[in-house]
C-alpha positions as CSV (number, residue, x, y, z in Angstrom):
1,X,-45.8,32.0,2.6
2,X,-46.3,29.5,5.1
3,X,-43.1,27.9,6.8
4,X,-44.2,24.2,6.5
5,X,-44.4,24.4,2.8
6,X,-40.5,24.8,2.9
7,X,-40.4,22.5,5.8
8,X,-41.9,19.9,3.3
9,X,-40.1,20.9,0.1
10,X,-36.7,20.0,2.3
11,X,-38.4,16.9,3.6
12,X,-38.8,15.6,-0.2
13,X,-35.7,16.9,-1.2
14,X,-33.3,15.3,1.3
15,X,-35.7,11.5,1.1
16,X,-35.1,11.9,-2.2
17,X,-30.9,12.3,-1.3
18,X,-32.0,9.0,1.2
19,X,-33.1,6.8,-1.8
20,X,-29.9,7.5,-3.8
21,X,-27.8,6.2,-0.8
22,X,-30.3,2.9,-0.7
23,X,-30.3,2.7,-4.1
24,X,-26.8,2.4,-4.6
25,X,-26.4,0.1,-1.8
26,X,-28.6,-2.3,-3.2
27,X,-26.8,-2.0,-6.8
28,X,-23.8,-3.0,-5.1
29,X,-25.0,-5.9,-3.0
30,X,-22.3,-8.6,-5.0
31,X,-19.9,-6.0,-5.3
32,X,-16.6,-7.3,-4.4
33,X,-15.3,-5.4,-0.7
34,X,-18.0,-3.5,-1.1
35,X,-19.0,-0.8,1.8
36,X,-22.6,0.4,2.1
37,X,-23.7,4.0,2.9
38,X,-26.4,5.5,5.3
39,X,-28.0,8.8,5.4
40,X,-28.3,10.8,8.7
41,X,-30.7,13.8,8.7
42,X,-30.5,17.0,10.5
43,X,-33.2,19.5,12.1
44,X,-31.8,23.0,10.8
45,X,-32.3,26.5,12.8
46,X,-35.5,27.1,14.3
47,X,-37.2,30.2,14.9
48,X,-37.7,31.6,18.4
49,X,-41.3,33.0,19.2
50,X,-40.2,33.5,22.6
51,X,-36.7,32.6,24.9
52,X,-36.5,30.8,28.1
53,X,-36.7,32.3,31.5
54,X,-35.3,31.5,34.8
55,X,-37.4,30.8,37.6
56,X,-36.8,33.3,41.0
57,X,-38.9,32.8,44.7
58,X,-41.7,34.6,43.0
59,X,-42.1,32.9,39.1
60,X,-41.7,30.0,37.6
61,X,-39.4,29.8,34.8
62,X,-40.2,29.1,30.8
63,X,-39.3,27.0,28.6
64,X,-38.5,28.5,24.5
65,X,-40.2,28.5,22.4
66,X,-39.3,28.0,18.8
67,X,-40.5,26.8,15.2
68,X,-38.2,24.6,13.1
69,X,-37.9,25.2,9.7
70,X,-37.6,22.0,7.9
71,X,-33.9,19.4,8.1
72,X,-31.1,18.9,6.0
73,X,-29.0,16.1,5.1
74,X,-26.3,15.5,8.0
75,X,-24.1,12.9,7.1
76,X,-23.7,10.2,4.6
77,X,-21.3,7.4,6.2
78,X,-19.7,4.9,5.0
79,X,-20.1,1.6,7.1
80,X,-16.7,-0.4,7.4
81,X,-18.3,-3.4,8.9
82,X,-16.7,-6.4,7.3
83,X,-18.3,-8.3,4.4
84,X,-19.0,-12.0,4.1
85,X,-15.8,-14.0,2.9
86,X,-16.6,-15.6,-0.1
87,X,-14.8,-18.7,-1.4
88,X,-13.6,-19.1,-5.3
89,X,-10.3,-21.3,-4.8
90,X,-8.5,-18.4,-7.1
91,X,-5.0,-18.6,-6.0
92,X,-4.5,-15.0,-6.4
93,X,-8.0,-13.7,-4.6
94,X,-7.0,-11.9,-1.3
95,X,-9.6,-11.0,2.0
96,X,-8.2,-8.7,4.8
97,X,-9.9,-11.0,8.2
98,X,-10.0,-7.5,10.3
99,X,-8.2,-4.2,9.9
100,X,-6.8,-2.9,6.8
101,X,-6.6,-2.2,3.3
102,X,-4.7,-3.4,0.4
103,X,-2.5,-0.3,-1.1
104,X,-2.3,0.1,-4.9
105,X,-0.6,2.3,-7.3
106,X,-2.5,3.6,-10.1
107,X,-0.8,4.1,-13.5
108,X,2.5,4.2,-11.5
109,X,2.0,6.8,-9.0
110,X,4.8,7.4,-6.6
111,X,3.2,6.7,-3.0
112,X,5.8,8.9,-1.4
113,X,3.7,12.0,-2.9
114,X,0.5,10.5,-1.9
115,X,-0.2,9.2,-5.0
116,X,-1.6,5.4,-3.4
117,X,-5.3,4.4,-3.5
118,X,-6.7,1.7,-1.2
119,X,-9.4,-0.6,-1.4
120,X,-10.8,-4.2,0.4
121,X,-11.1,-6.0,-3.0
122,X,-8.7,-8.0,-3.3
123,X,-8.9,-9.5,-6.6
124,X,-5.5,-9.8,-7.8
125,X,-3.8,-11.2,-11.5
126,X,-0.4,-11.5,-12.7
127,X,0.6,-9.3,-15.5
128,X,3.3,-10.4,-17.9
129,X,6.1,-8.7,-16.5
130,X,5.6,-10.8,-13.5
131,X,3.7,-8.1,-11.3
132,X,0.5,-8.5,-8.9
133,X,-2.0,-5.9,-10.1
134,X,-5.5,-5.4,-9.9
135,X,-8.2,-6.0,-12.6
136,X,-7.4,-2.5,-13.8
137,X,-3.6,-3.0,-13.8
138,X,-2.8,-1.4,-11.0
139,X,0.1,-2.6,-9.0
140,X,-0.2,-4.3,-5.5
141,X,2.1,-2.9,-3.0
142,X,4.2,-5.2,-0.9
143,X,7.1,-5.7,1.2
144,X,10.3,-7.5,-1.0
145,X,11.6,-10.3,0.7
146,X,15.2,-10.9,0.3
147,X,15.6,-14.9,0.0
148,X,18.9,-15.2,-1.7
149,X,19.7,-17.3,1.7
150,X,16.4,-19.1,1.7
151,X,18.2,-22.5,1.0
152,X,21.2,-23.7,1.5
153,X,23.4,-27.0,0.5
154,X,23.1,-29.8,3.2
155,X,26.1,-32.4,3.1
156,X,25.5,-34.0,0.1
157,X,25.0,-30.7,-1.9
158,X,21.6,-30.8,-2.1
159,X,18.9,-27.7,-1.6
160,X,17.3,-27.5,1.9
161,X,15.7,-25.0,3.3
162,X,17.8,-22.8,6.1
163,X,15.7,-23.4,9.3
164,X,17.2,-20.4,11.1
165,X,15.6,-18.1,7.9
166,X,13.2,-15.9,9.5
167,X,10.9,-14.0,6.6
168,X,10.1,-10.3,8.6
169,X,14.0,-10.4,9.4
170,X,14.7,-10.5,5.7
171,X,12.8,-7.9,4.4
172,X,14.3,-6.1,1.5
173,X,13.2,-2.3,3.2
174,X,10.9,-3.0,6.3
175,X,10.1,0.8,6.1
176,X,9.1,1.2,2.2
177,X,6.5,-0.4,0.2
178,X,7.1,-1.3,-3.6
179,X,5.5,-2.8,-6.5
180,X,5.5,-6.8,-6.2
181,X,7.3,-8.8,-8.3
182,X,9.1,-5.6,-9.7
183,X,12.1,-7.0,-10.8
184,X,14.3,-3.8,-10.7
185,X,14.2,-4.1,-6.9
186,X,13.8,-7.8,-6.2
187,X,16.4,-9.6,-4.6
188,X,19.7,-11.2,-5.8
189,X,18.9,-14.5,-6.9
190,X,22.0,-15.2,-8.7
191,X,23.1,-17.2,-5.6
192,X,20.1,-19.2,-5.1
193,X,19.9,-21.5,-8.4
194,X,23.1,-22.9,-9.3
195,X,23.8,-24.5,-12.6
196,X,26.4,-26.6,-13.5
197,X,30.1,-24.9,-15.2
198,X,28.2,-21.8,-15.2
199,X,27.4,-21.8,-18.6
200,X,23.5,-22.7,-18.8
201,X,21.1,-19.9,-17.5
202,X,20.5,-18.3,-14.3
203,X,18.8,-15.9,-12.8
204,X,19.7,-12.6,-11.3
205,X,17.6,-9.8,-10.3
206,X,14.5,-11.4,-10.9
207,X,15.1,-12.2,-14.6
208,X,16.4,-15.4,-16.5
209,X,19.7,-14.7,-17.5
210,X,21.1,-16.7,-20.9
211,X,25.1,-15.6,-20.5
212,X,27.6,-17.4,-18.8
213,X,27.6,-16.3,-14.5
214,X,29.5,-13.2,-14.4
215,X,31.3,-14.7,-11.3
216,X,32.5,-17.8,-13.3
217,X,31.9,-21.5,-13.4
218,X,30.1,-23.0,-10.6
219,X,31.1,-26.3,-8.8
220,X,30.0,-29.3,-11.1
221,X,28.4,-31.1,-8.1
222,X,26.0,-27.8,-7.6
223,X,22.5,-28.6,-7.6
224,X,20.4,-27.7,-11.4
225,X,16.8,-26.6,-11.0
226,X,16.5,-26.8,-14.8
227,X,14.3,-24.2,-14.8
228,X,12.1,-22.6,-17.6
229,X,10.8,-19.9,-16.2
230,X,11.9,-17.7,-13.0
231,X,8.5,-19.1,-11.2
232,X,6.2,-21.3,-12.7
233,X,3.3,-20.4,-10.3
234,X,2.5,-18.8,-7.2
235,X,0.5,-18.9,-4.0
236,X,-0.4,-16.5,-0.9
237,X,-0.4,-17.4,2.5
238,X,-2.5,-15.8,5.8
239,X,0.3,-14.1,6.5
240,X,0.6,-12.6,2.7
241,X,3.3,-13.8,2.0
242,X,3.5,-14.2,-2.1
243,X,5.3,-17.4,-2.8
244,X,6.9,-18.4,-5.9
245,X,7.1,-22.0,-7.3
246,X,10.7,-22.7,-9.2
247,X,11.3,-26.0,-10.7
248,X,11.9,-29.3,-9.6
249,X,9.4,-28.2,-6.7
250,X,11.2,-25.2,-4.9
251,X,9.6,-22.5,-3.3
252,X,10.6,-19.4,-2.3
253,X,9.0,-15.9,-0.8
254,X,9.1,-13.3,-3.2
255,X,7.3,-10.4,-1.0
256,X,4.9,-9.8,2.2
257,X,1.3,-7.8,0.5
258,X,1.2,-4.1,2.6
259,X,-1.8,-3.7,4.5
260,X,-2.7,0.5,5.4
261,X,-4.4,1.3,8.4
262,X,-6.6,4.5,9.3
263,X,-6.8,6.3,12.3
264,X,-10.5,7.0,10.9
265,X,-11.6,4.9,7.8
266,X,-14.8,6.5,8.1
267,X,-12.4,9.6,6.5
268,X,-11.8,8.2,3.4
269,X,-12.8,9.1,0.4
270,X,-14.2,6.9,-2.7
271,X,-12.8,7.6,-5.8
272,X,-14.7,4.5,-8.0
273,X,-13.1,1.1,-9.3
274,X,-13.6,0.0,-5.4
275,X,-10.4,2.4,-4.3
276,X,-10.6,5.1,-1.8
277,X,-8.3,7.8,-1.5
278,X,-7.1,9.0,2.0
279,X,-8.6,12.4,3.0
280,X,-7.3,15.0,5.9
281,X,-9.8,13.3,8.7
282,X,-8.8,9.9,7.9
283,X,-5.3,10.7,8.8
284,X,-2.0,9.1,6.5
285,X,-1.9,5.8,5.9
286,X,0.2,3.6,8.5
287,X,1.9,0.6,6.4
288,X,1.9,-2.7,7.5
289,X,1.6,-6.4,6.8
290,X,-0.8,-9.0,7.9
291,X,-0.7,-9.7,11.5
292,X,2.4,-7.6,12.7
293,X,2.6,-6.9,16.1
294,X,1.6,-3.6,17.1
295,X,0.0,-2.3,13.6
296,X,-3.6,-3.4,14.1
297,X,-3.2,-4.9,10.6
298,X,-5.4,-7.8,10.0
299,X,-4.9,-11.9,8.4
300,X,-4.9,-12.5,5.1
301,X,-7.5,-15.4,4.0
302,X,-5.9,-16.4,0.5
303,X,-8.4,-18.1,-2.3
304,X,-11.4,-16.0,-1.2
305,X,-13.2,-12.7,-1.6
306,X,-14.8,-10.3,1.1
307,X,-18.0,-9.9,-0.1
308,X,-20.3,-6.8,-0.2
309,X,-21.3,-5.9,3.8
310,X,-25.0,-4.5,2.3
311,X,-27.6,-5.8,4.5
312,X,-30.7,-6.2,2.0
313,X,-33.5,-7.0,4.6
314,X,-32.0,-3.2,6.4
315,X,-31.8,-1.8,2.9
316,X,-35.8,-2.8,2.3
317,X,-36.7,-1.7,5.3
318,X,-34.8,1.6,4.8
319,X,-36.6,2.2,1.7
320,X,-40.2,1.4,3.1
321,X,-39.2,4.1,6.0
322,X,-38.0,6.5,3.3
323,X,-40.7,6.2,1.1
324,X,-43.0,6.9,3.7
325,X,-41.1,9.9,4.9
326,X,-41.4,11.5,1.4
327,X,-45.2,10.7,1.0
328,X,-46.0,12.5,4.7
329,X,-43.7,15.2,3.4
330,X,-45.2,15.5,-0.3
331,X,-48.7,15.7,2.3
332,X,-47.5,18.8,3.9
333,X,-47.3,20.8,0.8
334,X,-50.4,19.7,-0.5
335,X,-52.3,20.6,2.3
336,X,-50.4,23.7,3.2
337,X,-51.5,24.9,-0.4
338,X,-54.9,24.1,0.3
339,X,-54.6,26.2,3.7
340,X,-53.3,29.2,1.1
341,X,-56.0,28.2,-0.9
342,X,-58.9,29.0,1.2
343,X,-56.7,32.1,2.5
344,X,-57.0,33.3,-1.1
345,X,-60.0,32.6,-1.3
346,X,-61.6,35.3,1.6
347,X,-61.7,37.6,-0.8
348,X,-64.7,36.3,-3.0
């Protein structure tokens, strides 16, 4: 049989691979954080008719020569560019401005087996319990912030905020990463709203409390929130940082979002539902938050979503080039079976 009927069968095969990949790009071109693919083709082993020779004072040397035998599919990459940001004012939508990736845990996961998923959509809600979780429910990793001292009375008892409070210098565990908003491991708020003779609720470990303060009545001059709820509504900085609105207008931050890093992104692995999973080539994540020195990590641009990075007029062009590719290959076959044919037909 001849050689460049298998060339071509490896041609059409491995366009037809090439499609997919467009394909799918261009049914993900409003996908939120969205990363496109691209294919990269390989010659395989070629044949040798004849091997190269050195030249001497008496001959000139050769060069091989050899007969390829069709190309396979080298690579498919993903391409980490970054994506558009896209604006929707949704206090809760998240874009990374650089390096990074948000870290969630799926269905619970512990990260410290290497459980956590990562992905650049950042479209984040609010559960009931209180925690920041993805449209799937998965939890949003973060750093706590301890702000038990975020205010403190001024002269006439009053609230003010503590001027020396510095937020990276008050994080719950700088070197651990936790659900956000988990109340279990939130800080101790019993000493940031005070309520007059200790008898109307509080709140303590993240949750309002409807006992009288286990520490006993507080000064009757203390200042009352008169709170509802434990926060009323939140907001997200550049820097991530999740704030939390209390009554009569106070604000406090509850936690800093983790960002990962990669020593190679181009190693991770997609797992669907916009997460990847990190692979042996990417290397282990390297935890973060927005803009810390040293980390690479990028900003955080709150009230907007990175939008797919797939380049439609590339992805056209790409299919134009493609489709071309597997017509001249689809040619190869047919006229290599009309070479067999008139070989066949010597005979008559």
């Amino acid at each position: 049989m001849m050689r460049s009927l298998f060339s071509g069968v490896s041609g059409l095969r491995n366009h037809q691979t090439r499609m997919d990949v467009i394909g799918n790009n261009i049914a993900n071109v409003n996908t939120t954080g969205f990363k496109a693919s691209r294919t990269v083709f390989q010659d395989i082993f070629s044949q040798a008719v004849r091997g190269s020779s050195q030249g001497s004072e008496f001959m000139g040397g050769t060069n091989p020569i050899q007969i390829g035998l069709g190309m396979r599919l080298g690579t498919i990459d993903t391409l980490f560019r970054p994506g558009a940001f896209g604006g929707t004012d949704n206090i809760t939508d998240c874009t990374i401005g650089g390096d990074g990736f948000f870290t969630i845990s799926t269905n619970g996961l512990d990260g410290a087996d290497g459980k956590y998923l990562f992905t650049r959509a950042g479209n984040f809600y609010i559960d009931n319990f209180g925690h920041l979780v993805t449209s799937n429910g998965d939890y949003v990793m973060g750093y706590l912030i301890d702000f038990s001292n975020y205010y403190m009375d001024d002269a006439n008892n009053n609230l003010v905020r503590d001027p020396t409070f510095d937020i990276d210098s008050n994080l719950v565990a700088p070197d651990a990463v936790t659900l956000i908003g988990d109340p279990a491991a939130s800080a101790d708020l019993s000493k940031i709203y005070l309520r007059n003779n200790g008898t109307a609720p509080y709140i303590e470990n993240g949750l309002l409390q409807e006992s009288t303060h286990p520490d006993g009545p507080i000064a009757s001059d203390a200042k009352d929130p008169a709170l509802d709820e434990v926060f009323t509504d939140i907001k997200i900085d550049k820097d991530g940082v999740v704030w939390g609105f209390a009554g009569d207008e106070l604000l406090y931050p509850i936690a800093k979002i983790a960002l990962a890093m990669f020593v190679n992104n181009g190693g991770l692995e997609k797992q669907g539902d916009s997460l990847y999973r990190n692979t042996g080539n990417s290397g282990d994540p390297m935890y973060a938050y927005a803009k810390k020195l040293g980390s690479g990590a990028g900003l955080i641009m709150p009230g907007g979503l990175e939008m797919s990075n797939v380049d439609l007029a590339q992805e056209f062009t790409d299919m134009i080039v493609t489709q071309r590719g597997f017509q001249a290959n689809s040619r190869i076959i047919t006229v290599s079976d009309t070479l067999l044919e008139e070989l066949v037909n010597l005979k008559r």
